[in-house]
C-alpha positions in Angstrom: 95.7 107.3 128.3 94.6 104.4 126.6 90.5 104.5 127.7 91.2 108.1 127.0 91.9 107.7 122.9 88.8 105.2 122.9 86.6 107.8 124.6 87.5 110.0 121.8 87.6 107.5 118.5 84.3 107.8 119.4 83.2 111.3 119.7 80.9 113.1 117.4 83.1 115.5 116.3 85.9 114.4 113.1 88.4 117.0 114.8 88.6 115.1 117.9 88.3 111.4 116.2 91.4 112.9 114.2 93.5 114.6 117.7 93.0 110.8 118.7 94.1 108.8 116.0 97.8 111.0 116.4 98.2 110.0 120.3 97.4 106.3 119.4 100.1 106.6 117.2 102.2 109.1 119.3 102.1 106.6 122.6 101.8 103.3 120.5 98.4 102.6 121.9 98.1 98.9 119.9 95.0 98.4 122.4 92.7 100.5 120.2 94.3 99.3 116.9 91.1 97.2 116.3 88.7 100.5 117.0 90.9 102.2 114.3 90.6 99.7 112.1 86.8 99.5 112.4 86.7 103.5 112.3 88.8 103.5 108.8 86.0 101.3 107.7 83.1 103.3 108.7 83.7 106.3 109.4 82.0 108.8 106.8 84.8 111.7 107.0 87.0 110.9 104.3 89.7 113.2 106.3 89.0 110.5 109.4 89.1 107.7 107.6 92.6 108.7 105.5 94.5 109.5 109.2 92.7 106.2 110.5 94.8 104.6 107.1 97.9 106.1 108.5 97.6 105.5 111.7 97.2 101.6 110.9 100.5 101.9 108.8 102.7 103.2 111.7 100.6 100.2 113.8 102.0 98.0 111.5 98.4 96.5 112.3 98.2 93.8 110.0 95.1 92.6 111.0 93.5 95.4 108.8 95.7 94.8 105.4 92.3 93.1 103.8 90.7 96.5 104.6 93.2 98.3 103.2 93.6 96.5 100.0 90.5 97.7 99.5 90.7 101.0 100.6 93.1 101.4 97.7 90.0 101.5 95.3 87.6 103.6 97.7 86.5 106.3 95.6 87.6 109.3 97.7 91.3 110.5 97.1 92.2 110.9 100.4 91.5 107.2 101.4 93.3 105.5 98.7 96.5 107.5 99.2 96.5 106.7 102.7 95.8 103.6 101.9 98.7 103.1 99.8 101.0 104.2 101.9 100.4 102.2 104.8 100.4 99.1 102.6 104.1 100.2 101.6 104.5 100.7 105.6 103.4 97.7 106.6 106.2 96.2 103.9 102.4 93.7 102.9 104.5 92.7 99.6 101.4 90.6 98.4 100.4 94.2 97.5 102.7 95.1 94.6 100.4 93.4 92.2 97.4 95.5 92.9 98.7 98.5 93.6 100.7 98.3 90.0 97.3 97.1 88.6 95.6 100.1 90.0 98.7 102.7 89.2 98.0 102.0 85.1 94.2 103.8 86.0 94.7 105.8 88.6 94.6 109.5 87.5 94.7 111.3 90.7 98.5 112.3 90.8 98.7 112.4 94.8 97.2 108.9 95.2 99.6 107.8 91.9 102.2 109.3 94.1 101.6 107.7 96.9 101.0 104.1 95.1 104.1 104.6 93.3 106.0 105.5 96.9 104.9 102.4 98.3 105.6 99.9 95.5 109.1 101.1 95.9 109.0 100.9 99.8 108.1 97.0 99.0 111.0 97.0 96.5 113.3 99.1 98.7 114.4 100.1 95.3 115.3 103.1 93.8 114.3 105.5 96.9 116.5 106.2 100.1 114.1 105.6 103.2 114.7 107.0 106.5 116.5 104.6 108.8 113.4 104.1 111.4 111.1 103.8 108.7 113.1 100.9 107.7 113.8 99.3 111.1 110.3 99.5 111.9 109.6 96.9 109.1 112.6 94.5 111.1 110.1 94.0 113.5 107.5 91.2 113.5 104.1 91.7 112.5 101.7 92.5 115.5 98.9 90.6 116.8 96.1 91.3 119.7 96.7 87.7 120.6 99.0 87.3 123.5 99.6 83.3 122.7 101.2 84.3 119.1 102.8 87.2 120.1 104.7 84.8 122.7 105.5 82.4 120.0 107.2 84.9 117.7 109.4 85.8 120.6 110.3 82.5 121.3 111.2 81.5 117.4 113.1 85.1 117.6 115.7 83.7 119.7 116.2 80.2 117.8 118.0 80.0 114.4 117.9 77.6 111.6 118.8 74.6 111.1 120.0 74.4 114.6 116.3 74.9 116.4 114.5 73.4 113.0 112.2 71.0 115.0 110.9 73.9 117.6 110.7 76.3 114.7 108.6 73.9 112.8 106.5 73.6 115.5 106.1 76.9 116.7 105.3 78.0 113.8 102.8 75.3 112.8 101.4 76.5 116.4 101.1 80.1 114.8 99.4 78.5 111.5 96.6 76.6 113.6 95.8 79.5 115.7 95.8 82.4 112.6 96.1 81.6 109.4 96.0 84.9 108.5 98.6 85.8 111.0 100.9 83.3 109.8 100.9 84.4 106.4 101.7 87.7 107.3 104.7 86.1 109.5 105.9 84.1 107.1 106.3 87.2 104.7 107.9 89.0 106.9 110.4 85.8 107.9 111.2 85.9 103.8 111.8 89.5 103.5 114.1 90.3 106.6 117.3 89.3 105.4 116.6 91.9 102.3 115.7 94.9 105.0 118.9 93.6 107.2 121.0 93.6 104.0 119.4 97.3 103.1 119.4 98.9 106.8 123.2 99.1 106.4 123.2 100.5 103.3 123.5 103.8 103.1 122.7 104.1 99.1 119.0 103.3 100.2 118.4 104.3 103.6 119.9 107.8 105.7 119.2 109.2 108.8 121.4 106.1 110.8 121.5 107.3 114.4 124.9 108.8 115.4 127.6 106.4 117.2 128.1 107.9 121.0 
């Protein structure tokens, strides 16, 4: 499946680019993430490149929040609300700044819409999200790099101040290998215990699956 949705992120025709782009996300194909990313940057179908946003947003590909940041300010509509939204997917709260910035002059009301939606995503204020949208962001980030992907599954399973020496170092691991990466780890490490605290409330978030 996976050579499959390659074959077609890079086909000549938008409709198929676009058919592809759903079963990445439909069978979690994080192999291709990078193509996606380097088709939201390129590609010249504004229709393409907006699904290509959304599709890095349920990714929770954070490899390609620089790109998105900017996408934000890409003059076609389509792209910046995309853009927006997976931002507020991705829970990237380093975000809220510009997309508030950009709010004040934006005057497209779907892209203000969407900017607005994700500022309160970060916030997990004011809105009720639905409960997988939520847990989603209880995961840690994703990386195509098998050694830090290991190490965030090894500090998963160690608690603080307990484990404090192989949490510093692990992590200091993570820092020397991606800087970027660890950044984006360290947000999310500050932010869980606000989504834990909110999962369970039922004020902000509905659709908790059913006891059996």
């Amino acid at each position: 499946m996976v050579y499959s949705i390659s074959a077609r992120l890079a086909s000549p025709d938008a409709n198929v680019r676009v058919e592809a782009l759903l079963d990445a996300v439909r069978y979690n194909s994080l192999e291709v993430a990078e193509e996606i990313a380097a088709l939201y940057k390129n590609d010249r179908i504004p229709a393409v490149r907006g699904r290509a946003a959304w599709a890095l947003g349920r990714m929770r590909f954070r490899p390609a929040i620089r790109s998105l940041l900017a996408g934000v300010e890409n003059k076609d509509a389509d792209t910046r609300t995309w853009s927006a939204w997976a931002l507020g997917e991705m829970g990237h709260w380093e975000a809220e700044g510009k997309l508030r910035r950009i709010l004040d002059s934006e005057g497209r009301p779907e892209v203000r819409r969407a900017i607005f939606g994700a500022i309160r995503k970060l916030n997990l204020n004011h809105t009720r999200e639905h409960y997988d949208a939520v847990a989603r962001r209880l995961k840690p980030p994703v990386s195509n790099d098998i050694s830090l992907t290991r190490r965030v599954r090894q500090l998963e399973g160690l608690t603080w101040p307990d484990d404090r020496d192989e949490i510093v170092r692990l992590r200091g691991e993570i820092k020397n290998t991606d800087s970027g990466f660890f950044t984006s780890y360290m947000e999310w490490v500050r932010k869980r215990p606000t989504i834990q605290s909110a999962i369970g409330d039922r004020r902000l978030v509905f659709g908790h699956p059913r006891r059996s």
